[in-house]
C-alpha positions in Angstrom: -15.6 5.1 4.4 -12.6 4.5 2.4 -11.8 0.7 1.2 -7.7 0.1 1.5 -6.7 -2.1 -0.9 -4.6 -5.6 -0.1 -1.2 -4.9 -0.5 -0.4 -8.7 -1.5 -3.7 -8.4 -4.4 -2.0 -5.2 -5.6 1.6 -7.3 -5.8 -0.9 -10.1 -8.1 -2.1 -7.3 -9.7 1.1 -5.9 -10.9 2.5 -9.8 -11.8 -0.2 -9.9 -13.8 0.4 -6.7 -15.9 4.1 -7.4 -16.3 3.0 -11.1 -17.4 0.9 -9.8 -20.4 4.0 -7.1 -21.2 5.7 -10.0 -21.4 3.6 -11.7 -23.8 2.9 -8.6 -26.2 7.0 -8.3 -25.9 7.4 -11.9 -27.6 4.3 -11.5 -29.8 5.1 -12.8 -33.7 4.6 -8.5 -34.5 7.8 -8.0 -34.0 8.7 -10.9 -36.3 6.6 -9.3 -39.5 8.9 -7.1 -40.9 12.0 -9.7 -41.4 9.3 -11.9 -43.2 7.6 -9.4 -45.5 11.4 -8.1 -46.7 12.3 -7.3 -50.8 12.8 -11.0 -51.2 9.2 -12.0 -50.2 6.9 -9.4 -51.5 7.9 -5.6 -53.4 5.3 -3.3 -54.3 3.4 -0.6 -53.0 1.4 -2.8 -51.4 4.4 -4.8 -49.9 5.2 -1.3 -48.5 1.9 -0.2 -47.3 2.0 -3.9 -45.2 5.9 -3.0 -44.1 4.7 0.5 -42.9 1.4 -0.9 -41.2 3.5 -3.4 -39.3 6.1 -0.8 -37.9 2.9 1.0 -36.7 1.2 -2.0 -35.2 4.5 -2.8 -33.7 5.1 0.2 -32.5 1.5 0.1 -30.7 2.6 -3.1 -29.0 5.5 -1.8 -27.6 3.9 1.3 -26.1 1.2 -1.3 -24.3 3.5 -3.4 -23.2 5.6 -0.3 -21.6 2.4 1.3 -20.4 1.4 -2.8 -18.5 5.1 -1.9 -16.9 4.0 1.5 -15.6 1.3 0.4 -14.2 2.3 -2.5 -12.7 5.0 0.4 -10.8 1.5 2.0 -10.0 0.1 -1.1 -8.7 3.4 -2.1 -6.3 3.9 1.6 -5.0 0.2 2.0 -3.7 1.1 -1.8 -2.4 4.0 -0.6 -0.5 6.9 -2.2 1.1 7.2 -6.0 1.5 6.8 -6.6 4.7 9.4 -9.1 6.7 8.1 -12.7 7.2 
């Protein structure tokens, strides 16, 4: 027996995903390297921090694009909207 997932809880589903892309998009990450520029902090260790953020950044914008994908997922198993 194979269950068929609700079209409208995939549609939630997928809301849901691009909701928390959202959130990782306008997460203070992508705010770290203006703050922690030559005029805050120099060093090595100012640079190991600048080169751990780009990282960590990076990460975050990978999640966030792999939420998008699959929320894409999530609506094409969902299918067409149907007409109301």
């Amino acid at each position: 027996m194979t269950l068929t997932p609700d079209p409208d809880d995939l549609r939630a589903r997928a809301r849901a995903l691009r909701s928390l892309a959202a959130r990782l998009d306008a997460s203070v990450i992508h705010e770290l390297r203006a703050v922690a520029g030559d005029d805050t902090w120099r060093g090595p260790t100012a640079d190991a921090f600048v080169a751990d953020a780009q990282r960590a950044e990076r990460r975050c914008d990978e999640a966030s694009e792999e939420l998008r994908a699959a929320a894409r997922e999530l609506e094409r198993a969902a299918g067409p909207v149907a007409a109301r």
